[in-house]
BANUPA-540338 format. One line per field, with one value per residue (C-alpha): residue in one letter; x, y, z. Coordinates in steps of 0.2 Angstrom, whole numbers. Each point is the difference from the previous one (the first is absolute). Layout:
<sites>
type = c(A ...) .
u = c(X ...) .
v = c(Y ...) .
w = c(Z ...) .
</sites>
This chain:
<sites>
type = c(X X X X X X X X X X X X X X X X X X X X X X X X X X X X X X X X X X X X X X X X X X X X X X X X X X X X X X X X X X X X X X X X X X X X X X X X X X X X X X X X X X X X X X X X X X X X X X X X X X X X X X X X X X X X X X X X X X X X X X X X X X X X X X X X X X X X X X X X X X X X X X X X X X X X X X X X X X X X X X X X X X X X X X X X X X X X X X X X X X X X X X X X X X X X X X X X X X X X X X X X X X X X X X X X X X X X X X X X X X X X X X X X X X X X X X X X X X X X X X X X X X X X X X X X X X X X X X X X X X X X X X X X X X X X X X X X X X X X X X X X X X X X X X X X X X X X X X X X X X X X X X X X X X X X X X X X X X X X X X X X X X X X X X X X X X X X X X X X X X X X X X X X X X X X X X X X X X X X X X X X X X X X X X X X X X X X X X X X X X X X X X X X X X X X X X X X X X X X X X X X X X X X X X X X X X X X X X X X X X X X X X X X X X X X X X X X X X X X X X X X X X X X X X X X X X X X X X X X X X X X X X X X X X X X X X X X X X X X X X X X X X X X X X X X X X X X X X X X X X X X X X X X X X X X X X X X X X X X X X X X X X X X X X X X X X X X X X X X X X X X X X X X X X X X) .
u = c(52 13 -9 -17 9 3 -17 -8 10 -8 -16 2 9 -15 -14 10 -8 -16 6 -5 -19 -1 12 -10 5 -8 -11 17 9 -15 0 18 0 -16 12 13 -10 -9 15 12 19 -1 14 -7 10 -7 -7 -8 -11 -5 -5 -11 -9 -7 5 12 10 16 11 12 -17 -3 19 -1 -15 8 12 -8 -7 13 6 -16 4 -16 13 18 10 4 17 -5 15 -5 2 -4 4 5 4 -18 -7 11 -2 -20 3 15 -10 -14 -10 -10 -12 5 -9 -5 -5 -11 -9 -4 -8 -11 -6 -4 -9 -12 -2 -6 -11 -8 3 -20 -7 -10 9 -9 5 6 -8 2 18 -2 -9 14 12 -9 0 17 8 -11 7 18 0 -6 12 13 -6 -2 12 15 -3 -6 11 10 -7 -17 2 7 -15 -11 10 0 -17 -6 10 -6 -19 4 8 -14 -11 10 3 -22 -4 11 -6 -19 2 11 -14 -10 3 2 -16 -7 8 -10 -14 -9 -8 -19 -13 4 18 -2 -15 17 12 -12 -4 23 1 -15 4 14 11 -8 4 17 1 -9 11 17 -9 -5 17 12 0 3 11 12 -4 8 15 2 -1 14 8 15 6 0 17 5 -11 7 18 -5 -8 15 12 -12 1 9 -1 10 3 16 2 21 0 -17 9 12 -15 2 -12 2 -2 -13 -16 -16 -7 -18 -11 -3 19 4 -6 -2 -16 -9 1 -6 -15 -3 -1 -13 -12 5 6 19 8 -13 -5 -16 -2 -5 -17 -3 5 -15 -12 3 2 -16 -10 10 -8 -17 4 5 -19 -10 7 -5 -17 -1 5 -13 -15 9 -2 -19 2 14 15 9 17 6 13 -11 -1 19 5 -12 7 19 -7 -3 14 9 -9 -1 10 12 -15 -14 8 4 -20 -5 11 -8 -15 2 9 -3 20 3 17 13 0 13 1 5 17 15 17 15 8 16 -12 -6 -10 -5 -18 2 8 -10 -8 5 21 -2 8 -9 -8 -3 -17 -5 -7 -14 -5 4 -9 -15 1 0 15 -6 11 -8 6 4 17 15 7 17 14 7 18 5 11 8 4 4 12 8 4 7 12 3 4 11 11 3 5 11 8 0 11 14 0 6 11 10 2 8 10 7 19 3 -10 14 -2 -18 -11 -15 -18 -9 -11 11 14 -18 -2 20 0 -16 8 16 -8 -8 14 10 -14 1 16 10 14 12 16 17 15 14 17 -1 -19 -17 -12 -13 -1 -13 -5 -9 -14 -16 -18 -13 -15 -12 -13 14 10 17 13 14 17 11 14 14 19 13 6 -15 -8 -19 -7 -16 -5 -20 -9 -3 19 15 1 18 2 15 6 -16 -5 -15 -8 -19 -5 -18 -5 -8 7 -11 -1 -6 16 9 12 15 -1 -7 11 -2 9 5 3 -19 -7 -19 -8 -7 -11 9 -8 11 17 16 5 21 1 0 2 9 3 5) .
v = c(12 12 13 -3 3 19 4 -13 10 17 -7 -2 15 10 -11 5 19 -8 -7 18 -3 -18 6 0 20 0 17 9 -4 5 16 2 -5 14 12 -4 -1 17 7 2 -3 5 -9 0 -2 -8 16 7 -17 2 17 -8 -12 12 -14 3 -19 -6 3 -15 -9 10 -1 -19 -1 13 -11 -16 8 2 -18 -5 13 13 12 6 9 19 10 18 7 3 18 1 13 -11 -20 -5 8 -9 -17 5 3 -9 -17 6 -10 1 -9 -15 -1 -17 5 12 -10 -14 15 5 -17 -3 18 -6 -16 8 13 -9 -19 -2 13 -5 10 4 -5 14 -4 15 -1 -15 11 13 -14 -9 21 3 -18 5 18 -5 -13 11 15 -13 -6 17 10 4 -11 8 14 -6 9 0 -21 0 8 -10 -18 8 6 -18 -11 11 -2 -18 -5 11 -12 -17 5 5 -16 -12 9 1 -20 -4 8 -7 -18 5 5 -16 -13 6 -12 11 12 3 4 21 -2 -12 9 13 -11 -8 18 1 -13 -1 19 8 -15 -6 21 -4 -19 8 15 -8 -14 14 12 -16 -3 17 2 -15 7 16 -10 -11 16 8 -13 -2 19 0 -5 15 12 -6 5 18 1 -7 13 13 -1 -14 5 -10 -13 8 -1 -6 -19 -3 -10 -10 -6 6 2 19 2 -7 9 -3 6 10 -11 -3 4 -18 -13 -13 13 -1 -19 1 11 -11 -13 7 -1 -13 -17 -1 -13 -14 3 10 22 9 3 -19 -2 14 -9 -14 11 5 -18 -5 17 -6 -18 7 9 -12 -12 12 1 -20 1 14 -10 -14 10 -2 -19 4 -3 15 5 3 12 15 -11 -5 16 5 -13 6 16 -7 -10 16 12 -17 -1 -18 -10 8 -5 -17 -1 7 -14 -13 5 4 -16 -11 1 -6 -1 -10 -21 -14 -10 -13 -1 -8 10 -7 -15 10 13 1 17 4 0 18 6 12 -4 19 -7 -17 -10 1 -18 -5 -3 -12 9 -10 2 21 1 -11 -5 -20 -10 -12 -2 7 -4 -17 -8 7 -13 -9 9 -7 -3 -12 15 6 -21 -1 15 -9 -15 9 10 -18 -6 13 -2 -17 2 14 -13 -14 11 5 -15 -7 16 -4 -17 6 10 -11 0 15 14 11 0 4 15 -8 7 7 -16 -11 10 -1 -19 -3 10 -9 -16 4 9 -17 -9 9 0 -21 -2 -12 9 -7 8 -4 7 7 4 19 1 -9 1 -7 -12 -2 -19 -1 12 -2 6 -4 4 -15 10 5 -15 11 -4 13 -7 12 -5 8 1 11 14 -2 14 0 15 5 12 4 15 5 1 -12 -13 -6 -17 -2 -19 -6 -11 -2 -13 -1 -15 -7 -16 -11 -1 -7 -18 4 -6 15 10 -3 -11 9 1 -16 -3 13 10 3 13 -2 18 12 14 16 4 -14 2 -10 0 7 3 13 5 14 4 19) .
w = c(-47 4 -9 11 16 -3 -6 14 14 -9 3 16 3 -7 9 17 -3 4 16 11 -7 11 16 16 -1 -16 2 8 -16 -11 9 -3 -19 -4 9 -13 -14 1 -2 -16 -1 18 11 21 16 14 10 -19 3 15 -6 -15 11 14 13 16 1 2 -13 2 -4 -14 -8 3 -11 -13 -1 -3 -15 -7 2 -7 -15 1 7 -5 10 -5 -6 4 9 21 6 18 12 15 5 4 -15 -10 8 0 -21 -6 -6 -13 -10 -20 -9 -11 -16 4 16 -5 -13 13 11 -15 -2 18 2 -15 8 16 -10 -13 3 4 -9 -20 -13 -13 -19 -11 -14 -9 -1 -12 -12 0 -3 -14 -6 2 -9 -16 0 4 -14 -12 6 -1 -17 -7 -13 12 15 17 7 13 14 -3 -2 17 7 -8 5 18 1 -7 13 16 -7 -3 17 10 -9 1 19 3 -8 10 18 -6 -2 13 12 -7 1 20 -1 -9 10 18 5 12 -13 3 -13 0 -3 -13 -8 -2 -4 -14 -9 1 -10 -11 -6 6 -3 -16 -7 3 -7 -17 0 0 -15 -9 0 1 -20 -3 13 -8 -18 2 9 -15 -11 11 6 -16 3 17 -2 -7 11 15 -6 -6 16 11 -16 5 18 11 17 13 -12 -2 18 6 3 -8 -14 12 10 14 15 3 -20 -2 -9 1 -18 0 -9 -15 -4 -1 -13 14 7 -18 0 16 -6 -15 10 13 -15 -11 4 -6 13 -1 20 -6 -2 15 -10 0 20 2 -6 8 18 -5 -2 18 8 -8 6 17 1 -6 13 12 -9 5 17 5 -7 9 18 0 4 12 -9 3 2 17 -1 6 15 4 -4 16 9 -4 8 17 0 -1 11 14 15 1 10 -8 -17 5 5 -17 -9 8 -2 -18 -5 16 1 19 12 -7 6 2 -15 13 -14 12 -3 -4 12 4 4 17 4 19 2 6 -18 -8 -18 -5 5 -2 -13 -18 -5 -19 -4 -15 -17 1 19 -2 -18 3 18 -4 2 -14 -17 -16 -18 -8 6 -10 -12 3 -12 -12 1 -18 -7 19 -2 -19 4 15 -10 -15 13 7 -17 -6 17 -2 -17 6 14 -11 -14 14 6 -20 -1 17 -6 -16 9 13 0 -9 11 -2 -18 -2 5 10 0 13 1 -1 14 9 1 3 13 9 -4 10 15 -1 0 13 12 -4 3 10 9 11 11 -2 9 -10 6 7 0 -3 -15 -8 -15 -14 -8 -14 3 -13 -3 -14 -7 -4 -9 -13 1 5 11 8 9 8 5 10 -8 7 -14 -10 -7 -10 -8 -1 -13 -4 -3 16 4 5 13 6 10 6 5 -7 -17 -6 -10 -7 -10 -4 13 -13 -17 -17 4 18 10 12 -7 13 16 16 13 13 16 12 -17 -3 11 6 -8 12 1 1 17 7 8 -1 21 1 -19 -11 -19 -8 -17 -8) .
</sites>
């Protein structure tokens, strides 16, 4: 993970350079960025511009968007040294900008967009020839007495890739306008009489083309493919370029090098694999032919649908796109006439839905500033109140139960364990360390037992206090009994887990309240010695308890 937040953050570093392109000043930037890029290694100030774009502005505009680009990183801000020959001209000079490479490589994709995005590029298909021709002569060159020469291998390697990516890159455009082409519904009987002699000769030349040269293609690969090893490092011996470039082997951003191709292993497997299956996800040959039989599936359904039209069941495309056209050319009333008299679309009515009852809305509110009120799906979707579907079963809850009773279980077996270990321990607390269940239930059964408490006053010489009888509690589900009583001096320690509890001038005894034979295990209290047990939310009028 901490490895995926650098290169996330670079990701979206880089996709901010694409942020001018959809800016509502989009064609001011684009103006900006084809002044930059028709230029090389050229740093421009503010006025130099100005100059570029033939436009009297504002230059604080203009340096606010110069300096948006470069926060967005299609810009970097220059180092040439200033020389001015007064104040203003230096202030008009001092910020200058330049080109960022990635900057300029968005800019070139965006001006092909805008150039060629629509138009049918044809598919060079005589640079697959003079592929299939150079493989055959560079494996046997290779495969000759003394190898290749260095130099003439890497003009061949060169000359191959640049014919095979002007082939890969005519091919993907040729389909990809293609299948625009082929998914309109509006094409009448001329344009796909066209269409039809595309496909059935123009495409099918390139289809048997590519079957034909493939084999060959992947032959000479195989025949080449064990000393390619070995010709790429005579090549990178015999000329290395940037690869020798500062930085390039630490990884770094600015040393990075982008290698020519076919310099690097990785862009052979790449051509191996346009003609040969090698990952198990099908060659480029094979996702041809199957490009191929959609396009034929794509015309053949518009086969069907024009012999469809003569019995009226036509597309109506051609129709709402003429509609869409006076919608837009219409005034605000002529175009709330035309929609409902296209789709009998009327004013908006009350639904006669009552708002909420701590809602009360002035009869004179407007419904444009009045309070929003929820409309049922079934009213807004279908306009009937009534419930659809079956009735959703009742869920079961056995194992939300069986779960509760084991939690239940467990806990009085938890109670019912300190409640044997407090017994044990009785009379000798300061001599055993108790757990935290058990510290638990002691210290329930004497809040108990204090809250039950019968207290009485007596005066003592020099003052008044207050004196503790025989104070108990007990629990009848676990057949225990607590006694506190109070004796002056005494001390009882409590030591547990959870940490150490000192009473001072109390004792504590715990003892079961049934024994074996089913007899009690010591007399309750009668008389004015047993106290009646309260609740703890009762009080005890002019008394009061107190132990540290």
């Amino acid at each position: 993970m901490e490895e995926a937040e650098p290169a996330a953050e670079e990701a979206r570093r880089r996709l901010d350079a694409y942020a001018y392109l959809s800016a509502p000043e989009r064609l001011e930037y684009l103006a900006i960025m084809r002044v930059f890029c028709g230029t090389l290694l050229a740093d421009m100030a503010v006025p130099d511009v100005m100059a570029r774009l033939g436009e009297a502005g504002e230059a604080e505009t203009l340096t606010s968007r110069l300096e948006q680009l470069v926060k967005w990183g299609n810009l970097l801000r220059g180092s040439h040294t200033v020389k001015a020959s007064s104040i203003a001209e230096y202030q008009r000079s001092r910020a200058r900008y330049q080109l960022s490479r990635l900057g300029e490589r968005v800019q070139r994709d965006a001006d092909g967009v805008l150039a060629e995005a629509d138009a049918a590029r044809e598919v060079s298909n005589e640079l697959l020839a003079l592929v299939d021709r150079g493989l055959r002569e560079l494996a046997e060159l290779v495969a000759g007495p003394g190898g290749v020469s260095p130099q003439e291998g890497l003009e061949r390697v060169s000359t191959l890739f640049v014919q095979f990516t002007g082939f890969a890159d005519s091919v993907r455009d040729f389909y990809a306008y293609l299948g625009q082409v082929l998914a309109r519904y509006d094409l009448d009987s001329g344009e796909y009489q066209g269409f039809k002699e595309l496909l059935l000769d123009y495409v099918e030349a390139i289809t048997e083309d590519v079957s034909f040269r493939a084999p060959r293609i992947s032959a000479a690969l195989d025949a080449l493919w064990p000393r390619l090893p070995g010709l790429l490092e005579r090549l990178d011996a015999h000329a290395q370029g940037l690869a020798g470039l500062p930085g390039q082997s630490e990884g770094r951003a600015e040393g990075r090098v982008q290698r020519s191709r076919g310099r690097e292993l990785a862009d052979w497997e790449g051509l191996r694999g346009w003609f040969r299956d090698t990952g198990g996800q099908g060659s480029q040959v094979d996702q041809l032919r199957d490009a191929t039989l959609r396009a034929l599936q794509s015309l053949l359904a518009n086969a069907k649908r024009m012999l469809r039209s003569a019995t009226g069941e036509m597309s109506r495309r051609r129709d709402l796109l003429r509609l869409a056209r006076w919608f837009d050319e219409a005034a605000p009333q002529d175009a709330h006439d035309i929609a409902i008299a296209a789709f009998g679309l009327y004013g908006a009515r009350h639904l006669g839905i009552a708002p909420a009852a701590d809602e009360v809305v002035p009869a004179y509110t407007s419904w444009w500033t009045g309070p929003v009120v929820e409309v049922p799906v079934a009213l807004r979707e279908r306009g009937s109140r009534a419930q659809r579907g079956r009735t959703a079963a009742v869920e079961d809850h056995s194992a939300q139960k069986k779960r509760l009773r084991e939690a239940a279980r467990r806990q009085a077996a938890d109670r019912s364990a300190a409640a044997d270990e407090l017994c044990s321990a009785s009379g000798r607390f300061d001599g055993v360390r108790l757990t935290s269940a058990a510290l638990g239930l002691l210290l329930e059964l004497l809040a108990t037992a204090l809250g039950n408490a019968q207290l009485r006053r007596h005066a003592e010489a020099g003052g008044q206090g207050f004196g503790l009888d025989a104070a108990w509690s007990e629990d009848a589900d676990l057949g225990v009994r607590l006694t506190v009583r109070r004796t002056a001096g005494a001390r009882t320690l409590l030591r547990s887990a959870d940490g150490d509890l000192l009473l001072d001038d109390l004792e504590l005894v715990v003892h079961r309240t049934v024994t074996a034979d089913g007899g009690t295990g010591e007399a309750e209290p009668t008389g004015s010695e047993a106290p009646r047990p309260r609740s703890l939310g009762e009080h005890t009028d002019g008394a009061e308890v107190s132990a540290s």
